[in-house]
N, C-alpha and C positions, 0 to 999 in steps of 0.2 A: 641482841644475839638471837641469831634462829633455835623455835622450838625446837629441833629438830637433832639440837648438840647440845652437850652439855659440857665442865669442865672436868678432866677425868683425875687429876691428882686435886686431892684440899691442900687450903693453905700450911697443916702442920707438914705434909709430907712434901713440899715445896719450899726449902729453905734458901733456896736465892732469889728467890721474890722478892724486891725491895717493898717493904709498906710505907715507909716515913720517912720523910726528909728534914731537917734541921740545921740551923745557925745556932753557934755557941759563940759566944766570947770571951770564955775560959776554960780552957781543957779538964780542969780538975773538975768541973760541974756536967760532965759526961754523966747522961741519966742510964740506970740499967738497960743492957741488951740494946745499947747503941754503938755504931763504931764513928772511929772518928778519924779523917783521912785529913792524916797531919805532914806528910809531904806529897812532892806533887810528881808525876811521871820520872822527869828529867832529875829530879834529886833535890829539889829546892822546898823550904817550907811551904806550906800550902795557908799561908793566912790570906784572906781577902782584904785583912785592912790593914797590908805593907804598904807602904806608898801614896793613901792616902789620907784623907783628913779625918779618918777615924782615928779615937785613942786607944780603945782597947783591938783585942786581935779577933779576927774570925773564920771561924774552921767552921766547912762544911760537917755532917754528922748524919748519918742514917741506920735505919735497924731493918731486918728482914724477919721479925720476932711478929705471928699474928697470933689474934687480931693485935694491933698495933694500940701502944697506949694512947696515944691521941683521935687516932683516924678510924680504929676498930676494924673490919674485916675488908681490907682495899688492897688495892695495890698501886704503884705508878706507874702510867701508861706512857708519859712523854713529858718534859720537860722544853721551858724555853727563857730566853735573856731579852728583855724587851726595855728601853728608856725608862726613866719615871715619868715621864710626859704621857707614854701611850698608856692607851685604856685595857684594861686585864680582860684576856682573852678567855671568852664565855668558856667554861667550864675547867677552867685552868681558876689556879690559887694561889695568888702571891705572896713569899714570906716577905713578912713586914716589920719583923724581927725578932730578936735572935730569943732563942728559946730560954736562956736563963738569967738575966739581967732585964730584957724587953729594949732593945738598944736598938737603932737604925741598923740594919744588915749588911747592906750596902750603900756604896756610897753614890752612885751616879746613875745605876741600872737595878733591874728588879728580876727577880728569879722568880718563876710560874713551875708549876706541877701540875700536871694533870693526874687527880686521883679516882680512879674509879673501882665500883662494886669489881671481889677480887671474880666472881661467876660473870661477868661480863667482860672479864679482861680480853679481848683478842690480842694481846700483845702486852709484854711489860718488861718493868728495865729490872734490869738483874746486878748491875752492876757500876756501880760510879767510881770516876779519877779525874784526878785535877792536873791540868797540864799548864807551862806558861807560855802565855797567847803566843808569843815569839817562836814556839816549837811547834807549830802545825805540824813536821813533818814526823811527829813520835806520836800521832793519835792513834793507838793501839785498835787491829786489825778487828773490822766488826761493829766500832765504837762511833757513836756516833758528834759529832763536836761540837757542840754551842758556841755564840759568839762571844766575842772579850767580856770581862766581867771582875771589872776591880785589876786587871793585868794580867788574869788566869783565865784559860779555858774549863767548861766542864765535860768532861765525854763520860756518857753512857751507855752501855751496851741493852739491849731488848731482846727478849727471845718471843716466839709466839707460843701462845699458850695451847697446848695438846686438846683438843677432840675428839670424840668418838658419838656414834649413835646412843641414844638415849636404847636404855635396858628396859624390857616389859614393864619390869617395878617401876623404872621411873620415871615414866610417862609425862606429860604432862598432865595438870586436872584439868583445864579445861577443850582439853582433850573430846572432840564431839565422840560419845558413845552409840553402840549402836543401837536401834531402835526394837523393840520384843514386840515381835508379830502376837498377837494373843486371841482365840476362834474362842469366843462363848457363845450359848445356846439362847435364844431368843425367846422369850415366852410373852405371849400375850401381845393383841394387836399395837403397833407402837405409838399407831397416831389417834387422835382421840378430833374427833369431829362436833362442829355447831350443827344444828340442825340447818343452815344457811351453806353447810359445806366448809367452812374455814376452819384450819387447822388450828387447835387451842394450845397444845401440847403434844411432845414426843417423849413418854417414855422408854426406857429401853431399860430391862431387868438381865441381870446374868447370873451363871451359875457358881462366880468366883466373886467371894463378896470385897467390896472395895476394890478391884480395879475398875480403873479410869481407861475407856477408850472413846475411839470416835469415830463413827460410824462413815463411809464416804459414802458421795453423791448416788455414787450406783444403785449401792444396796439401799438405802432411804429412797430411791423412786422404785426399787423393786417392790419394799413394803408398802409405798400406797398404793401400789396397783395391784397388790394380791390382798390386802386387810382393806383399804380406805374404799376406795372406788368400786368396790365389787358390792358394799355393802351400802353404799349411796344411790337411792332411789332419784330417778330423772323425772319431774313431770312437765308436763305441755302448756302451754299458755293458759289456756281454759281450767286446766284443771288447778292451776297457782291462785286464778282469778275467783272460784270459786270455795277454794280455802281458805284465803285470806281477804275477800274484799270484807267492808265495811257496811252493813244499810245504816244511814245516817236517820232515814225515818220512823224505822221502827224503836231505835235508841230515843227518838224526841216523845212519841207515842209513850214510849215505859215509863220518861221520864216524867211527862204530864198523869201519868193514873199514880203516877204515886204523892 
């Protein structure tokens, strides 16, 4: 999701946000603040396991109650019907059964959710119905319709989720800040010289104690040429060779009288 939006209603002030999906295979074991869509469009029970080799029955079930007891603060973004053969599609979650027995779900295909953080939602389903695959022509306007699944369709509707600009307050943190220009008073030459000319060290003292700055290029060649250089004596060949040579025979001389 772009920095830049945030989500403007929360989950308590958004009650058709589905959070959770579930398979039961017994009505009476309907868990708190779930519903349970026990017929289907067209007027027919809505079990998934009419018709087939399942024993017991199963109803779809879902809650719009967050955070969600199972899943905690999500929502669903999209749903899909895929073989048992195929491989579960990356970030989608397949029920693999039913929430109060642990029974096979279905019998020949597999139902996927895609659940995600409910601040990242760009889009979520608000709404589920069960149709029978024979009635494509009743998929309620808006709805979206998955394919057969035990003899039944599922359709669900999505809304997009509302945006708005982020407010002063809620910025992001890592939000680049801007940077405080800060002019302190300089004391005391900054560079500190060898008697060879090489710079040892740059102090630099100010009149605000503990801030941290840092001096640019400019200004550090301004200071060596008014503190460093001006107070660096230049001498000539002769007069280096004269300071510094060695007599090696008068050192051998001292060395013998002693």
């Amino acid at each position: 999701m772009s920095e830049d939006w945030h989500v403007v209603e929360d989950v308590g002030s958004s009650p058709d946000v589905i959070t959770d999906l579930i398979v039961l295979a017994k009505k009476e074991r309907l868990p708190p603040n779930y519903s349970l869509i026990e017929n289907t469009i067209d007027g027919k029970k809505a079990d998934f396991a009419e018709g087939t080799i399942l024993v017991t029955k199963r109803y779809l079930c879902f809650t719009r109650k967050s955070p969600s007891p199972r899943k905690g603060r999500v929502a669903i973004a999209e749903m899909k019907v895929l073989s048992h053969s195929d491989q579960t599609m990356l970030g989608y979650e397949a029920i693999t059964r039913t929430d109060d027995d642990g029974s096979k779900p279905f019998s020949s295909k597999q139902l996927l959710v895609k659940y995600v953080p409910y601040e990242e939602a760009r889009e979520a389903v608000v709404d589920i119905a069960v149709l029978s695959a024979s009635k494509k022509e009743l998929v309620p306007s808006g709805y979206k319709r998955l394919p057969e699944l035990n003899g039944f369709s599922i359709c669900y509707k999505t809304k997009k989720m509302e945006k708005r600009r982020s407010s002063a307050g809620g910025q992001q943190q890592n939000q680049q800040q801007p940077v405080e220009t800060i002019t302190a008073t300089l004391s005391a030459p900054p560079l500190a010289f060898s008697r060879h000319g090489t710079i040892m060290a740059r102090a630099v003292k100010t009149d605000i104690d503990g801030v941290k700055f840092q001096l640019c290029d400019n200004e550090v060649n301004k200071f060596i040429v008014q503190y460093a250089f001006t107070e660096l004596q230049l001498l000539s060949a002769d007069e280096i060779q004269n300071k510094y040579s060695f007599d090696w025979e008068e050192s051998r001389r001292c060395a013998g009288a002693n």
